[in-house]
N, CA, C and O atoms as CSV, one atom per row, in Angstrom:
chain,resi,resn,atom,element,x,y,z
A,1,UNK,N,N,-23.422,-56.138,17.402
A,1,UNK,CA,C,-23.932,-56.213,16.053
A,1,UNK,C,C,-24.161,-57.677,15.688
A,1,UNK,O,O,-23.332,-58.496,16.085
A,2,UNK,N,N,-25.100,-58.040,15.042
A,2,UNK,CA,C,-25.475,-59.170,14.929
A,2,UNK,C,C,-25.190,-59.765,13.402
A,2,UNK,O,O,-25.302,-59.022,12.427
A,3,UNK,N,N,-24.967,-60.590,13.325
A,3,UNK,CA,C,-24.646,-61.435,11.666
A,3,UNK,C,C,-25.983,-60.718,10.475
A,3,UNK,O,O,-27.158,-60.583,10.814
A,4,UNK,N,N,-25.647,-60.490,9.632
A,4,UNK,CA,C,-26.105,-60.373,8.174
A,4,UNK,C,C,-27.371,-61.401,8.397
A,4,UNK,O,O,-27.230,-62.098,9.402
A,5,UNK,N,N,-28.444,-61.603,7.736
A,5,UNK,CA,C,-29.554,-62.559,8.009
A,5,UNK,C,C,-30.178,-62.191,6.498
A,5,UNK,O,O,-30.853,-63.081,5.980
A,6,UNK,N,N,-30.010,-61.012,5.796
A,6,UNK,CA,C,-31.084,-60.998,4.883
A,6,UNK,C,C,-30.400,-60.145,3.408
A,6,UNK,O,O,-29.374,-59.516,3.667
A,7,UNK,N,N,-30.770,-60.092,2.248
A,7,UNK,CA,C,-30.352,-59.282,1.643
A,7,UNK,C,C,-31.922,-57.629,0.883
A,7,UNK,O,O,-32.972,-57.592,0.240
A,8,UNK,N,N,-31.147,-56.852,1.459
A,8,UNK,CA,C,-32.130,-55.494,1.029
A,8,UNK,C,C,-31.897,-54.868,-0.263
A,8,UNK,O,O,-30.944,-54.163,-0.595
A,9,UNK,N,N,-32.847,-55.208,-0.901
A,9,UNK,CA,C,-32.877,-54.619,-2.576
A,9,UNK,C,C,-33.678,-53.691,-2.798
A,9,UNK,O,O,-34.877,-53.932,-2.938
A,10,UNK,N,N,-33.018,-52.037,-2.899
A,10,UNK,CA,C,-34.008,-50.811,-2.816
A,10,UNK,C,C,-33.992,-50.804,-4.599
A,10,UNK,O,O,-33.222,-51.506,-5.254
A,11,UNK,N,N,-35.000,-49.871,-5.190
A,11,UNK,CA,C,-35.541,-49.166,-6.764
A,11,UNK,C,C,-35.822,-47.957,-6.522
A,11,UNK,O,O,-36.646,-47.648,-5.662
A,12,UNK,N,N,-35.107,-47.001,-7.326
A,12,UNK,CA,C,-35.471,-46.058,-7.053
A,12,UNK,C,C,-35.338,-45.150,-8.431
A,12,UNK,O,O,-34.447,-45.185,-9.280
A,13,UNK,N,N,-36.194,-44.555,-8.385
A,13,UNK,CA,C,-35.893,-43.412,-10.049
A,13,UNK,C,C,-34.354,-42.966,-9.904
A,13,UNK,O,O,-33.821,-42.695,-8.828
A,14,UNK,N,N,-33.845,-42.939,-10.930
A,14,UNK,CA,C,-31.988,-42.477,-11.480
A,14,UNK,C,C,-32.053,-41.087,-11.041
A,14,UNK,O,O,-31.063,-40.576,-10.519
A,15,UNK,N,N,-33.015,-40.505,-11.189
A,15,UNK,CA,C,-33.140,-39.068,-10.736
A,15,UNK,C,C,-32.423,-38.647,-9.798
A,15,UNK,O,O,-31.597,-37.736,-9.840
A,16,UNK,N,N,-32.893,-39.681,-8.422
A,16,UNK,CA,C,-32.826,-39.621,-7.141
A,16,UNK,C,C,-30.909,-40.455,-6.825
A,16,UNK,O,O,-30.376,-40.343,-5.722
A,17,UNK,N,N,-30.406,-40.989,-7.673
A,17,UNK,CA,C,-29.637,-41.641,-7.115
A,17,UNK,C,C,-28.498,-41.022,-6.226
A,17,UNK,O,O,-28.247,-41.522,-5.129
A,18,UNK,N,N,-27.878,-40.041,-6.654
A,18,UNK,CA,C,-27.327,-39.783,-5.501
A,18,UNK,C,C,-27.629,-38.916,-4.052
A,18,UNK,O,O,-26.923,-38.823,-3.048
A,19,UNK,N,N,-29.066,-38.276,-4.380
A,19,UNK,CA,C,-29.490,-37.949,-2.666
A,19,UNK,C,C,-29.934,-39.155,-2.310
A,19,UNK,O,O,-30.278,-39.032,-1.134
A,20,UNK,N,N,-30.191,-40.654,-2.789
A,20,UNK,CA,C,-30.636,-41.689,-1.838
A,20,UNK,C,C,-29.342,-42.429,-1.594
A,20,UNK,O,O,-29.345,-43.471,-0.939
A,21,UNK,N,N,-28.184,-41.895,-2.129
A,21,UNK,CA,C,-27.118,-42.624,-1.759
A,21,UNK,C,C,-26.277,-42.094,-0.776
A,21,UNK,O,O,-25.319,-42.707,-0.306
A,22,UNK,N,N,-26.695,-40.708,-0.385
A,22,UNK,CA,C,-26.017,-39.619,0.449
A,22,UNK,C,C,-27.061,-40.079,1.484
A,22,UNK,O,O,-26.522,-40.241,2.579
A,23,UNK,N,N,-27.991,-40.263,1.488
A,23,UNK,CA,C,-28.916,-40.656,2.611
A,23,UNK,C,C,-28.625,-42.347,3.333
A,23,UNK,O,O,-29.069,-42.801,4.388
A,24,UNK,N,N,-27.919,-42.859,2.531
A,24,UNK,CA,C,-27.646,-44.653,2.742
A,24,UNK,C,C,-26.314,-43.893,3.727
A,24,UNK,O,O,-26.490,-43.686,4.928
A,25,UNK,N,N,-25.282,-43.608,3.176
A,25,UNK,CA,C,-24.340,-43.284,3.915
A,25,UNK,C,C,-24.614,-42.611,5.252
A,25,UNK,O,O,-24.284,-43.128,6.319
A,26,UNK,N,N,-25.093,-41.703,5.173
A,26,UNK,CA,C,-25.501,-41.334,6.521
A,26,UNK,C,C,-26.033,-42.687,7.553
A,26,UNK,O,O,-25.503,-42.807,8.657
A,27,UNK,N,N,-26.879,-43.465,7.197
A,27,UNK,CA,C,-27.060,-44.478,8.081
A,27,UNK,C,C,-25.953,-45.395,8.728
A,27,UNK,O,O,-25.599,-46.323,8.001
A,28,UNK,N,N,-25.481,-45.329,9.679
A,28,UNK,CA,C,-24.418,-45.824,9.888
A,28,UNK,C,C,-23.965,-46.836,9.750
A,28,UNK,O,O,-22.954,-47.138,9.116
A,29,UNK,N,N,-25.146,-47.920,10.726
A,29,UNK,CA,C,-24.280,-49.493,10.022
A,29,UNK,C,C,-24.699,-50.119,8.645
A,29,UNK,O,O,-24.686,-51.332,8.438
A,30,UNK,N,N,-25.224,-48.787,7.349
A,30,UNK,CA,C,-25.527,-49.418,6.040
A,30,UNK,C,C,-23.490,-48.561,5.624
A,30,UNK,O,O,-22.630,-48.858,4.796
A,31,UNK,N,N,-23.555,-47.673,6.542
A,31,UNK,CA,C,-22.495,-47.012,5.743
A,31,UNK,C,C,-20.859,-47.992,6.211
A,31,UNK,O,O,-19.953,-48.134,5.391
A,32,UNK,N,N,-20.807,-48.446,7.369
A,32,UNK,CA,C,-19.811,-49.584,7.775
A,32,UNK,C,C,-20.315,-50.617,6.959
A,32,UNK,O,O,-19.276,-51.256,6.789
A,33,UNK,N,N,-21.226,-51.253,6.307
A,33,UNK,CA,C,-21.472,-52.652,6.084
A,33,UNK,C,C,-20.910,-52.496,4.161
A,33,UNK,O,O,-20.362,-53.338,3.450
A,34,UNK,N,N,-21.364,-51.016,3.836
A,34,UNK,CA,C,-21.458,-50.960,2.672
A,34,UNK,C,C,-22.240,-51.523,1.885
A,34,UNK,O,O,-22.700,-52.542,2.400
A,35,UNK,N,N,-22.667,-51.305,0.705
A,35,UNK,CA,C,-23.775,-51.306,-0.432
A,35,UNK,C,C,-23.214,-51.303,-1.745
A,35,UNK,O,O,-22.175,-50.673,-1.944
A,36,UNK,N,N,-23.721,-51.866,-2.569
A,36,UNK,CA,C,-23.726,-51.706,-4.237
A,36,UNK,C,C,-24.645,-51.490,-4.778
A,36,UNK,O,O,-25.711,-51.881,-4.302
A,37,UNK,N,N,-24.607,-50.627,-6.254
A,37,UNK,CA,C,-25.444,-50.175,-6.653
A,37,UNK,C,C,-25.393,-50.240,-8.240
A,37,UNK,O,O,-24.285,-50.284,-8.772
A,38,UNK,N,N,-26.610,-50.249,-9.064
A,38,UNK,CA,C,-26.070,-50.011,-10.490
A,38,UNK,C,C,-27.707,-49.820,-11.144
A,38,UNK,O,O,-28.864,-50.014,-10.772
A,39,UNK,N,N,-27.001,-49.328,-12.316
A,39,UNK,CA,C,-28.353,-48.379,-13.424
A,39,UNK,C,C,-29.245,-49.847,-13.523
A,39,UNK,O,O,-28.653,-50.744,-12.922
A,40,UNK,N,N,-30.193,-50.171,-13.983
A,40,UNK,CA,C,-31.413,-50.826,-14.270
A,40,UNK,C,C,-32.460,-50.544,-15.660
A,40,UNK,O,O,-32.180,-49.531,-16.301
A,41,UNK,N,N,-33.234,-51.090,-15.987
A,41,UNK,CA,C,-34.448,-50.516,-16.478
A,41,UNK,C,C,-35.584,-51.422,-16.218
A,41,UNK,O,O,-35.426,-52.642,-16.218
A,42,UNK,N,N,-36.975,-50.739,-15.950
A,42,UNK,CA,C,-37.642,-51.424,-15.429
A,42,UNK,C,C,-38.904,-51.233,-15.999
A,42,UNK,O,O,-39.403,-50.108,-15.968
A,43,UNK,N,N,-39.686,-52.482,-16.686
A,43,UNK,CA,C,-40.479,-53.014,-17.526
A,43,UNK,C,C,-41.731,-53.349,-16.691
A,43,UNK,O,O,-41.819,-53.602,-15.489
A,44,UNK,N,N,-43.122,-53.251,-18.107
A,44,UNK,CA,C,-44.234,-54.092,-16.928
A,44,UNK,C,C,-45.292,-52.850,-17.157
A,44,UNK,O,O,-45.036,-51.713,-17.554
A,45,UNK,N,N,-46.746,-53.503,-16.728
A,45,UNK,CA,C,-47.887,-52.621,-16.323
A,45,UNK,C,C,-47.318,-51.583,-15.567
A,45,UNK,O,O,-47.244,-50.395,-15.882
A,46,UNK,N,N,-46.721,-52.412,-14.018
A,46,UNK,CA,C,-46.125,-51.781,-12.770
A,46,UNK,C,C,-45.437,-50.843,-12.555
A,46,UNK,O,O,-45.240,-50.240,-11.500
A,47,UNK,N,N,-44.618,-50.513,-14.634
A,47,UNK,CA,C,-43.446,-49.590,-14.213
A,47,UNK,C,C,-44.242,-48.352,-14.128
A,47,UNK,O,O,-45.384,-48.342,-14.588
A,48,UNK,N,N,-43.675,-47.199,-13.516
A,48,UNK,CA,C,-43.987,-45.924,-12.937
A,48,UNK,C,C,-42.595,-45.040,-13.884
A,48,UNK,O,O,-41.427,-44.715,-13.670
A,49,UNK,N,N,-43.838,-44.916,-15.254
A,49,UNK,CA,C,-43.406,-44.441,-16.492
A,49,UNK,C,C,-43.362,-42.633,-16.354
A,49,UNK,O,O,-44.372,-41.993,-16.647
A,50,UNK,N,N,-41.917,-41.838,-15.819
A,50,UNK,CA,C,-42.065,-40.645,-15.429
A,50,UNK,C,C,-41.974,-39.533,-16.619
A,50,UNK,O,O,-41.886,-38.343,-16.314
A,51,UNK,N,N,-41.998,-39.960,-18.019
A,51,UNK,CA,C,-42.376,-39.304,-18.918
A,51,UNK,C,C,-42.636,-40.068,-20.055
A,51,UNK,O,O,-42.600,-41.298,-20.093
A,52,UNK,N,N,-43.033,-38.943,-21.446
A,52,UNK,CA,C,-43.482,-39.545,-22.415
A,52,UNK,C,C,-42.483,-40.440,-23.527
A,52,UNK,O,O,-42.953,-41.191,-24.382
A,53,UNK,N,N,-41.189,-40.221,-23.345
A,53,UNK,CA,C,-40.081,-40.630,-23.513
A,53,UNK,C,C,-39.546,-42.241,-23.108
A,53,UNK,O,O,-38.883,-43.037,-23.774
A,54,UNK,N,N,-40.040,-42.336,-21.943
A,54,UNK,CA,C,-39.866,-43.763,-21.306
A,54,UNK,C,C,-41.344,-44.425,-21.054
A,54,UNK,O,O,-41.546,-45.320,-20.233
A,55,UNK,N,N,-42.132,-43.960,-21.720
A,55,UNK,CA,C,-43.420,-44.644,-22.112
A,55,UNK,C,C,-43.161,-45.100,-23.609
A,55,UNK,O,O,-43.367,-46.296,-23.815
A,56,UNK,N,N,-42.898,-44.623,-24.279
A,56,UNK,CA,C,-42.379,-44.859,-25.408
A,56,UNK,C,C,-41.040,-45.910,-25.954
A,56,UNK,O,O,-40.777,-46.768,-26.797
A,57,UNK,N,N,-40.634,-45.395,-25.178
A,57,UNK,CA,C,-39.269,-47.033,-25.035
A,57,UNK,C,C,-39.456,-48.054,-24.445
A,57,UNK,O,O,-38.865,-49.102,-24.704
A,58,UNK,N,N,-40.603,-47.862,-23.249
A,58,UNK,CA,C,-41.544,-49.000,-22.533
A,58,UNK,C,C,-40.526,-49.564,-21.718
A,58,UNK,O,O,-40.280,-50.741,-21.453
A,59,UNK,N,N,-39.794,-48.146,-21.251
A,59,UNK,CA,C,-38.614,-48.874,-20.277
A,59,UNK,C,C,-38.788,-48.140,-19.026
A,59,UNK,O,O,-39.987,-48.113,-18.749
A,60,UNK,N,N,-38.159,-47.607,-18.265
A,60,UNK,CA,C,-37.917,-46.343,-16.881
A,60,UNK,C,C,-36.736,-46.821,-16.698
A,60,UNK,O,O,-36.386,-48.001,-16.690
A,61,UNK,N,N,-36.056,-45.777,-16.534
A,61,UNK,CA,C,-34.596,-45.969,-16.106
A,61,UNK,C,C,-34.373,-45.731,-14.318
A,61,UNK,O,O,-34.223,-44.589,-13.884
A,62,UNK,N,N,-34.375,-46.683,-13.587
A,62,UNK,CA,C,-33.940,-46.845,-11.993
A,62,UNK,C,C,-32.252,-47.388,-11.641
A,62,UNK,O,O,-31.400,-47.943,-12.335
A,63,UNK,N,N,-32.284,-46.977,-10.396
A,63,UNK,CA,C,-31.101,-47.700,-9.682
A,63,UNK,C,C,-31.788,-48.541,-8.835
A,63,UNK,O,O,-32.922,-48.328,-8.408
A,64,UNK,N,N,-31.044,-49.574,-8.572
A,64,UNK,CA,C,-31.380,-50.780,-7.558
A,64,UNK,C,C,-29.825,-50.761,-6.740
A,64,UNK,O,O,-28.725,-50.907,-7.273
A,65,UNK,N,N,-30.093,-50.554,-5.428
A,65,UNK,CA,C,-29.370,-50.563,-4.272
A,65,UNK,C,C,-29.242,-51.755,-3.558
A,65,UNK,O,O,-30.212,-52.087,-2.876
A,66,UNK,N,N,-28.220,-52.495,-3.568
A,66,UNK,CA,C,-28.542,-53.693,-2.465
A,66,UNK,C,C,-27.238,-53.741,-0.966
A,66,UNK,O,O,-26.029,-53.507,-0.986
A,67,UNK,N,N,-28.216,-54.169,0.266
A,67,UNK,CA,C,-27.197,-54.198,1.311
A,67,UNK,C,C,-27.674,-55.523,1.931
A,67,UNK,O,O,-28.822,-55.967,1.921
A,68,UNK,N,N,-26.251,-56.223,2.627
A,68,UNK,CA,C,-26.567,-57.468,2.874
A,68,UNK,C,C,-26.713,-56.747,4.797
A,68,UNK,O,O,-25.728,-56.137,5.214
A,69,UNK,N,N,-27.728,-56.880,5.576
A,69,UNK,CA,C,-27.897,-56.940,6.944
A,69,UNK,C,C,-28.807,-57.691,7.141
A,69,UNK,O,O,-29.658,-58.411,6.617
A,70,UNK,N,N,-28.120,-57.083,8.658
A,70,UNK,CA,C,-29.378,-57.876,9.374
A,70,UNK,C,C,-30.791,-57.150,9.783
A,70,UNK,O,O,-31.033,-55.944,9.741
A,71,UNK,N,N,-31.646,-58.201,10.185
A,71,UNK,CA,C,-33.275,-57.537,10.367
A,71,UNK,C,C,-33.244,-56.034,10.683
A,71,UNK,O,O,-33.480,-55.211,9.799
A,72,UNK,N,N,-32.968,-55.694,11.879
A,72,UNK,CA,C,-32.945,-54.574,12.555
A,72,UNK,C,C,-32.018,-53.459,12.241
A,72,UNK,O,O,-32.253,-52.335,12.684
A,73,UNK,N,N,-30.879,-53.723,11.432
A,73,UNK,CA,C,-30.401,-52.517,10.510
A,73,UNK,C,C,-31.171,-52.517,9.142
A,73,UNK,O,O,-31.548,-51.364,8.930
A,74,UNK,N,N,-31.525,-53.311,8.196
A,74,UNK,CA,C,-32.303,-53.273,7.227
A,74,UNK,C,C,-33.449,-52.515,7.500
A,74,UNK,O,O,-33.364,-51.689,6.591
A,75,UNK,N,N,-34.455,-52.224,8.119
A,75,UNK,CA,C,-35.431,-51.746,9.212
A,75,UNK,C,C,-35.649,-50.231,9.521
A,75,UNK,O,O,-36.614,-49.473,9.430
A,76,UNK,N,N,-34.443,-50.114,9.897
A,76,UNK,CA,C,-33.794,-49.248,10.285
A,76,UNK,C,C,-33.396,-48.482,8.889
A,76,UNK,O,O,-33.974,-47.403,8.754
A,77,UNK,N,N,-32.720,-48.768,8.081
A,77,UNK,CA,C,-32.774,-47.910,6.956
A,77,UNK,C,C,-33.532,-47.459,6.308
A,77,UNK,O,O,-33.429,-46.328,5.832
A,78,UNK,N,N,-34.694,-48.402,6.085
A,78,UNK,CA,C,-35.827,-48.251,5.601
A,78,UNK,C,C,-36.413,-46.966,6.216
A,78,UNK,O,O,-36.763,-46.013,5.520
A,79,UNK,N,N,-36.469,-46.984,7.099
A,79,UNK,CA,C,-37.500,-45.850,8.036
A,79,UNK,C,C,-36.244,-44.508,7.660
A,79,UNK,O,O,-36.555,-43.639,6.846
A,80,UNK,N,N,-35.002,-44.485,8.275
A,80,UNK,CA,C,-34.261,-43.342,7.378
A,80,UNK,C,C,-34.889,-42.988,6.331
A,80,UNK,O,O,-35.601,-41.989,6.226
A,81,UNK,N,N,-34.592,-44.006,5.280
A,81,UNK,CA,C,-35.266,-43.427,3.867
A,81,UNK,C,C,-36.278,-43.184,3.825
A,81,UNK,O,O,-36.504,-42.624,2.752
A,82,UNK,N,N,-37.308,-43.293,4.534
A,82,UNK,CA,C,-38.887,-43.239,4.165
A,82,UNK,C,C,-38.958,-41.687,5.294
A,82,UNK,O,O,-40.062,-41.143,5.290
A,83,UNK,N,N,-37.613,-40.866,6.406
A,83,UNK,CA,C,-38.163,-40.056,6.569
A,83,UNK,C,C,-37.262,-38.955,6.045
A,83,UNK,O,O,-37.575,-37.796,6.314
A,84,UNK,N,N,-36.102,-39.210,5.275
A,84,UNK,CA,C,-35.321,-38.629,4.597
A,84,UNK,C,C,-36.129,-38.411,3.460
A,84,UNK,O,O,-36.443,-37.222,3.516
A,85,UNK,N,N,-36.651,-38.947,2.418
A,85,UNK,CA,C,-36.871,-39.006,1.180
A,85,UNK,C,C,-38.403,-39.177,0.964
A,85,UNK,O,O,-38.566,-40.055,0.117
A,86,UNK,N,N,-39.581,-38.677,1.402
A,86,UNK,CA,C,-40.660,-39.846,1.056
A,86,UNK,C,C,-41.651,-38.861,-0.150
A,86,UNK,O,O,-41.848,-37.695,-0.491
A,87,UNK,N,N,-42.016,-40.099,-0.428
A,87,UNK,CA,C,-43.085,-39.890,-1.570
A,87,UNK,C,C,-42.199,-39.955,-3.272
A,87,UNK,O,O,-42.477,-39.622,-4.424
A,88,UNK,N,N,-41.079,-40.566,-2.583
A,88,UNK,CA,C,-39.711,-40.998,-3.818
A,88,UNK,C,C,-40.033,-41.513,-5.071
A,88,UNK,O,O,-39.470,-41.270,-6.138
A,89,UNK,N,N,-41.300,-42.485,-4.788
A,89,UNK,CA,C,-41.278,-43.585,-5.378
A,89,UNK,C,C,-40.178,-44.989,-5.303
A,89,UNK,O,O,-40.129,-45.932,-6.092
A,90,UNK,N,N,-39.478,-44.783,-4.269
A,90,UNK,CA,C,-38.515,-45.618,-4.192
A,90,UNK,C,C,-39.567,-47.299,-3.038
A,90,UNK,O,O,-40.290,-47.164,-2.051
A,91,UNK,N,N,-39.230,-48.408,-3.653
A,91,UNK,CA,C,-39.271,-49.294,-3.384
A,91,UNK,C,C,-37.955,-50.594,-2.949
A,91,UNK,O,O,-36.749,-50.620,-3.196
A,92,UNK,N,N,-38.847,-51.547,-2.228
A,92,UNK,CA,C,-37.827,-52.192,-1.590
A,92,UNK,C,C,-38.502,-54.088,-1.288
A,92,UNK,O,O,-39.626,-54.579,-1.191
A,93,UNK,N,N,-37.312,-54.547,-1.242
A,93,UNK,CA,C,-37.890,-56.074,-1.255
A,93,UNK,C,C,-36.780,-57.070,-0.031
A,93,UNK,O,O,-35.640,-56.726,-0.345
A,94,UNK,N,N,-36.729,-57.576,0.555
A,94,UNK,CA,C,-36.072,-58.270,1.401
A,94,UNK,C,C,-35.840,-59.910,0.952
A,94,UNK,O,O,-36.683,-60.124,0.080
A,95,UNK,N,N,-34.973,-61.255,1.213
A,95,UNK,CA,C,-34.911,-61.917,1.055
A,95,UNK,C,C,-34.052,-62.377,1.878
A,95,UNK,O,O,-33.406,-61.580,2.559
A,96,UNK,N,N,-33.802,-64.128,2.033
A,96,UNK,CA,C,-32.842,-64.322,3.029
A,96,UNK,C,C,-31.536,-64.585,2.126
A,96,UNK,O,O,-31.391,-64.699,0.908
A,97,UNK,N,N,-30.391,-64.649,3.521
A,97,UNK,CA,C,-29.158,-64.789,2.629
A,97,UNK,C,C,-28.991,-65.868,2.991
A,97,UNK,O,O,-29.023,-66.206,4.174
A,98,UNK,N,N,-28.728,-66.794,1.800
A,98,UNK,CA,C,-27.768,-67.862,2.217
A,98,UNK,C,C,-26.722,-68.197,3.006
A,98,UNK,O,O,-26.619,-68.852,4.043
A,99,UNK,N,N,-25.751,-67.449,2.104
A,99,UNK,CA,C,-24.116,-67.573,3.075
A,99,UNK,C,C,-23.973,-66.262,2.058
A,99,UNK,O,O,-24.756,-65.784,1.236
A,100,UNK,N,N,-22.605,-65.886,2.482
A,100,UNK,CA,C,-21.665,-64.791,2.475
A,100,UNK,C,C,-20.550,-64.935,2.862
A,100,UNK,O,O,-20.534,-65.564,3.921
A,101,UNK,N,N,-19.345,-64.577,2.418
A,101,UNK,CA,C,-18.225,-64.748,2.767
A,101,UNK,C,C,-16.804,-63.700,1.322
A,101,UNK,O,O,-16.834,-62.880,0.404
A,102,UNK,N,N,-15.760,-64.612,2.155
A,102,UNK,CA,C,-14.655,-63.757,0.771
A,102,UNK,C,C,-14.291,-65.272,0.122
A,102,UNK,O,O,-14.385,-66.357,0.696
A,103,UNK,N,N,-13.892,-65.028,-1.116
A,103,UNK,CA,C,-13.053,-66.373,-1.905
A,103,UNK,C,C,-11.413,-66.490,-1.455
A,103,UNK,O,O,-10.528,-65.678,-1.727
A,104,UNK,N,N,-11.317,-67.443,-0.874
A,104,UNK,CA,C,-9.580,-67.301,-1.142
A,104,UNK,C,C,-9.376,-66.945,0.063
A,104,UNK,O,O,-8.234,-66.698,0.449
């Protein structure tokens, strides 16, 4: 297994949150590495407004998932989710990691 290299930030409608979180677990080294997760709302032309309710508040309510790996498990989940789940609307963004570590 190779060092952490990147951090993976999934969006996904609240709808979906816990079959895309039953689907993260199943992946194995997202489910050893572990993930965090928390409610959101998400603003903009861009948002993908799923009723008349959250067109109106000019919000959408999502979860954003993040896991710190590396290339080829990040990758790798992705394609899980995209053959577990597709047409979700769930999105995803990559970045590098700095450092990582524990305090203390």
């Amino acid at each position: 297994m190779t060092a952490p290299t990147l951090v993976l930030t999934l969006l996904a409608p609240k709808e979906i949150e816990e079959r895309l979180t039953d689907v993260m677990l199943d992946h194995a080294p997202t489910a050893t590495a572990g993930f965090t997760s928390r409610e959101i709302n998400g603003h903009g032309a861009a948002a993908a407004y799923r009723n008349v309710a959250e067109q109106i508040r000019g919000r959408t309510r999502l979860i954003e998932l993040t896991v710190v790996a590396n290339k080829a498990d990040a990758d790798g989940l992705i394609a899980h989710i995209a053959e577990a789940l597709p047409g979700r609307g769930i999105t995803y963004q990559t970045g590098p990691l700095g450092s990582a570590g524990i305090v203390g």
